[in-house]
C-alpha positions as CSV (number, residue, x, y, z in Angstrom):
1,X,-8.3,-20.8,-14.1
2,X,-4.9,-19.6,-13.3
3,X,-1.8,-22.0,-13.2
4,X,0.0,-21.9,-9.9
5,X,3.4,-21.3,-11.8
6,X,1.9,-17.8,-13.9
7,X,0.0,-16.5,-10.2
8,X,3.8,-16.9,-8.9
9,X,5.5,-15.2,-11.6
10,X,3.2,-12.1,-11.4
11,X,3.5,-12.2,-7.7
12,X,6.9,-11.7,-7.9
13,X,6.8,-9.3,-11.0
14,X,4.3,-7.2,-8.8
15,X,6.7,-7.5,-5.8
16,X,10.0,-5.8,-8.2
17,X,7.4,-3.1,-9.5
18,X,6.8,-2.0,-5.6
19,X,10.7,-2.2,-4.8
20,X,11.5,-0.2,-8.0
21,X,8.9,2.2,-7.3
22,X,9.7,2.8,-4.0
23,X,13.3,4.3,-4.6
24,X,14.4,7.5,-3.5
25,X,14.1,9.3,-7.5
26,X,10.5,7.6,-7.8
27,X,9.5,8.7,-4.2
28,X,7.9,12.1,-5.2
29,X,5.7,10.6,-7.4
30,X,4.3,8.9,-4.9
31,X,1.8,9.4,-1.9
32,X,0.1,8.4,1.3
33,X,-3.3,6.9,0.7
34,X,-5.3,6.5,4.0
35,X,-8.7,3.8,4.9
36,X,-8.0,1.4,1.6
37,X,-5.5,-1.1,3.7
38,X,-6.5,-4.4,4.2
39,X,-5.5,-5.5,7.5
40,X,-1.8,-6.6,7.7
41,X,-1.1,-4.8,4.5
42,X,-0.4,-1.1,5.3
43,X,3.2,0.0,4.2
44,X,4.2,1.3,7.4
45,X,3.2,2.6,11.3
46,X,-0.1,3.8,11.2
47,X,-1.3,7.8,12.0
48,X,-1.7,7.2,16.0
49,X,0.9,5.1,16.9
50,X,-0.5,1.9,18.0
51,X,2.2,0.5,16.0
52,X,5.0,1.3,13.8
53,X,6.1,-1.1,11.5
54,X,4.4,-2.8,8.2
55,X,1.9,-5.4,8.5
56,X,0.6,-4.1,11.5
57,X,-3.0,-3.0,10.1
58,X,-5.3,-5.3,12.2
59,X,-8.7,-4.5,10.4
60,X,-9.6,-3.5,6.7
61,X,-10.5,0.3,6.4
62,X,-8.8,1.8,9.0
63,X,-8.9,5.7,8.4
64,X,-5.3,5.8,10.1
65,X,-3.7,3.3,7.8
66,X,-1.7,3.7,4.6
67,X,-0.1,2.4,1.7
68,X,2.3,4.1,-1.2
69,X,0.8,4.6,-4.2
70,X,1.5,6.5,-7.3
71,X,0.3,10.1,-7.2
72,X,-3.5,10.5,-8.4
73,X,-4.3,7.0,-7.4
74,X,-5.4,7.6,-3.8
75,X,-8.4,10.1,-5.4
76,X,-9.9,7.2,-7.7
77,X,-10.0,4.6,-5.6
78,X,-13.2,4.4,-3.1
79,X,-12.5,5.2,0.6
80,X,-9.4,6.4,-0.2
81,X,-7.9,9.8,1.7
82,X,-4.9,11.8,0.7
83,X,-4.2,13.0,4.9
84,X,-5.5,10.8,7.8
């Protein structure tokens, strides 16, 4: 079982990893991965515009959905589509 104290501390470490790997010298390494959102967990507006900000996914697997994720990722993962 995982202490509530270690769950936090890799929250957070996960949390840096994203913000560090989302900067403008890293963002080429990284790409669009489409249907593998969880709703309220895409990175941004989604492919048709019925909304445009993060956290704005309202059901798991939408095609038009995306998150950022390091390049060659998106093609191991099941579900997963490099262009909506």
């Amino acid at each position: 079982m995982i202490n509530k104290k270690t769950f936090l501390s890799s929250v957070i470490l996960g949390v840096g990893a994203i913000a560090l790997s989302s900067s403008p010298a890293n963002a080429k390494k990284m790409e669009k991965c489409y249907g593998i959102v969880k709703a309220g967990q895409n990175d941004c507006g989604d492919l048709v515009g019925k909304h445009s900000c993060a956290g704005g996914a309202t059901k798991d697997g939408d095609k038009n959905e995306w998150v950022l994720l390091p390049k060659g990722t998106c093609n191991k993962i099941v579900g997963g589509i490099l262009q909506g």
